[in-house]
N, C-alpha and C positions, 0 to 999 in steps of 0.2 A: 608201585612199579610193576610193568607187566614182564612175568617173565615169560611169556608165550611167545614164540620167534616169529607165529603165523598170527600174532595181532601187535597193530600200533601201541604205544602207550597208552590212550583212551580208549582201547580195547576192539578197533574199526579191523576188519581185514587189511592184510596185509595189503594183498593186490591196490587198496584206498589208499595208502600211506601216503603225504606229503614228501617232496624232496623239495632240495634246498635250490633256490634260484634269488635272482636278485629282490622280488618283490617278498619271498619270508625273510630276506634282510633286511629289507626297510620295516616292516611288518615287528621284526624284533627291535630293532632301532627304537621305534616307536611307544616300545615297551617301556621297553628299560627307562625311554625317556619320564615315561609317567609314574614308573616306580620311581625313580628317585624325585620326582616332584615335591614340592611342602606340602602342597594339597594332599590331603588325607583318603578325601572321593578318589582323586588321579591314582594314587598308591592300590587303593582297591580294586579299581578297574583294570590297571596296568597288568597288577598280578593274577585277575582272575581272566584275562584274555591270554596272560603268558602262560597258565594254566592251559587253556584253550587250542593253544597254538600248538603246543607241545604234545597232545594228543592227537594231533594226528601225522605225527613222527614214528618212526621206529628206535624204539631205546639205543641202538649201537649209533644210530645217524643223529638224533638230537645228541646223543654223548659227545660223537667227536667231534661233530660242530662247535658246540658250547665250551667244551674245553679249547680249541682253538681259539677262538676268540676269548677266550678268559686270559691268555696266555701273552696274547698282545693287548689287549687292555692293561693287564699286570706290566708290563714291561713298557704302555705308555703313563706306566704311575695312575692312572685309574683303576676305582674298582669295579673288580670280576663282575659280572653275572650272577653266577653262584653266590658271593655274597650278597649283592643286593638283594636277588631273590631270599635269600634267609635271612636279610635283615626285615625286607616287609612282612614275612610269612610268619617270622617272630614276632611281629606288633600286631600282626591281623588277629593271631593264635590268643594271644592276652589281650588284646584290647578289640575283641570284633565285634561288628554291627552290623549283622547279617541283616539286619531289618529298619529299617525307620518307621516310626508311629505317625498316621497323618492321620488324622481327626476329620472322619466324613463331612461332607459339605453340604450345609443345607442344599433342599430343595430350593430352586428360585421361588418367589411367591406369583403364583398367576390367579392372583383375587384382579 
């Protein structure tokens, strides 16, 4: 968390910061979709782009957005945000695959 008021959360100047308009709603929308995906890939991407997003926010502007919409989520009986995000960021945490091994590929033969 940045606590510098003259930097975004990913630490950009302030004056760079993102506000909120209809396309970082779809933008988040999108997110959430893929973290809650069964897909494991979806889950990783989802949270490493909501990661992403959030950095170029100001900590008081992503807060109260996100608690707003947590708010009516909760009260459509779906879950938060904040949970979802701590439930993937919990399985990333103990089960992460920051990497895949792929086994170089031969050269083609040009005999």
């Amino acid at each position: 968390m940045n606590n510098n008021m003259n930097l975004t959360i990913g630490g950009y100047p302030a004056k760079q910061a993102w506000h909120w308009n209809h396309y970082r709603y779809m933008d988040l929308a999108l997110l959430v979709y893929l973290m809650t995906s069964s897909n494991p890939i979806d889950r990783r991407v989802g949270l490493s782009s909501y990661d992403s997003l959030k950095g170029h926010f100001l900590q008081s502007e992503w807060d109260s957005i996100i608690a707003v919409i947590d708010k009516h989520r909760s009260a459509q009986g779906q879950k938060t945000i904040t949970a979802i995000v701590s439930d993937v960021s919990g399985v990333h945490s103990v089960h992460s695959v920051h990497s895949v091994h792929v086994p170089p590929q031969e050269a083609p033969c040009t005999h």
